[in-house]
C-alpha positions as CSV (number, residue, x, y, z in Angstrom):
1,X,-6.4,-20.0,15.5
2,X,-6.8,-19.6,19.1
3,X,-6.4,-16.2,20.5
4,X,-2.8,-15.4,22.0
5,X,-2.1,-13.8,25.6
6,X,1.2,-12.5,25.9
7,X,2.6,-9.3,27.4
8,X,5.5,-9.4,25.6
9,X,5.6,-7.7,22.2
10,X,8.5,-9.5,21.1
11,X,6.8,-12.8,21.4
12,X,3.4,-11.9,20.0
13,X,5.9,-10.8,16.6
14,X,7.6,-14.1,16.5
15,X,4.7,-16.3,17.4
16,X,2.8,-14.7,14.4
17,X,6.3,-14.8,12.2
18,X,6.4,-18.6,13.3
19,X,2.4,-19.4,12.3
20,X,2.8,-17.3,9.1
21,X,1.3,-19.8,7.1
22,X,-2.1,-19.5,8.8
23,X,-2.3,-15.2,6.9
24,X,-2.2,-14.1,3.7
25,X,-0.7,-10.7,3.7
26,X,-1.3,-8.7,6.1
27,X,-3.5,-5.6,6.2
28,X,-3.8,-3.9,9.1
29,X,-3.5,-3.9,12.7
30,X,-6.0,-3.1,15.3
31,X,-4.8,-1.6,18.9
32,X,-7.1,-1.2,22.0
33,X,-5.5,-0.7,25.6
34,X,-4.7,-3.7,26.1
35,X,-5.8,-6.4,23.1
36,X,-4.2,-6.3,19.6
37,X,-6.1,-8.0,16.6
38,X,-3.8,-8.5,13.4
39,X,-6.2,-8.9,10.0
40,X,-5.2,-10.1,6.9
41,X,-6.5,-9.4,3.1
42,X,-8.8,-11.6,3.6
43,X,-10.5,-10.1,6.3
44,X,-8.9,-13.4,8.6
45,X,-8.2,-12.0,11.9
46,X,-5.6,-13.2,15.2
47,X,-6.2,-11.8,18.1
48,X,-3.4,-11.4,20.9
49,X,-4.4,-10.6,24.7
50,X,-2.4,-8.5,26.7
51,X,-0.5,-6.4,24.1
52,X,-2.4,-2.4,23.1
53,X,-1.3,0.9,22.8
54,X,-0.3,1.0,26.6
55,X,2.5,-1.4,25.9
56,X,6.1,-1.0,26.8
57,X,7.9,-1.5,23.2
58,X,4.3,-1.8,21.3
59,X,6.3,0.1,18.5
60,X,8.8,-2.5,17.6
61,X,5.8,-5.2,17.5
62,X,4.0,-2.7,14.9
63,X,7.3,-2.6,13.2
64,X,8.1,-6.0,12.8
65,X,4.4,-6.5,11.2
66,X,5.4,-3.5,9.1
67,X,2.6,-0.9,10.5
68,X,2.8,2.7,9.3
69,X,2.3,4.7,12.2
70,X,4.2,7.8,14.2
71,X,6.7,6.2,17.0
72,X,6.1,9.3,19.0
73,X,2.1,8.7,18.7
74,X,1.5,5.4,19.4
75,X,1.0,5.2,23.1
76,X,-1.6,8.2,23.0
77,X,-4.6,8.1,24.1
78,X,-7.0,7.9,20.6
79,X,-9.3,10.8,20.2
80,X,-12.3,9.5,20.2
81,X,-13.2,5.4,21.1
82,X,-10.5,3.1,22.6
83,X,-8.7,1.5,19.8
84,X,-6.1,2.8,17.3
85,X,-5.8,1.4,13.6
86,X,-2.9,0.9,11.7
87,X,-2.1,-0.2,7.8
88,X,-0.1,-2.6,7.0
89,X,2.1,-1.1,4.1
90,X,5.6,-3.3,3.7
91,X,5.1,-5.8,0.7
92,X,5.8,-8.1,0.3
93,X,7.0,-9.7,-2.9
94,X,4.2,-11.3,-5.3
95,X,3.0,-15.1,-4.2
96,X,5.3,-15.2,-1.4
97,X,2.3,-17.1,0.0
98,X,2.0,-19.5,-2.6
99,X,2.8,-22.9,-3.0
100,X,3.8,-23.9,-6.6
């Protein structure tokens, strides 16, 4: 899948609820200043431009994807590097994915 660029967090969230059928379950979500890459269990990865840690209303796009993280934290600067990462941790229920 071709890589997104959207500054808006609430469009990255619903073009990624919309393609769904391109992931298996999510696993984690990985933020640098400016780029957001979403991976799933199988390692798959989607990449949207223009959304990071920097972002206004970053927090309800890593809530939607159901990201474990601190609201307060999530537009500090990380420690050490340029990128935060957050887990995935909502389940969903078993073979949601499948097709029977």
């Amino acid at each position: 899948m071709d890589p997104l660029e959207t500054t808006d967090p609430d469009a990255a969230l619903k073009h990624i609820r919309v393609n769904r059928e391109s992931f298996r379950a999510l696993r984690r979500i990985v933020l640098g200043p400016e780029r957001a890459t979403v991976f799933d269990i199988n390692n798959d990865a989607f990449q949207i431009d223009g959304i990071g840690w920097k972002t206004e209303g970053v927090s309800r796009f890593l809530q939607g994807l159901g990201a474990s993280f601190d609201p307060t934290q999530v537009d500090v600067p990380p420690i050490s590097g340029d990128s935060k990462e957050f887990k995935v941790v909502k389940s969903d229920p078993w073979g949601h994915d499948r097709i029977l």
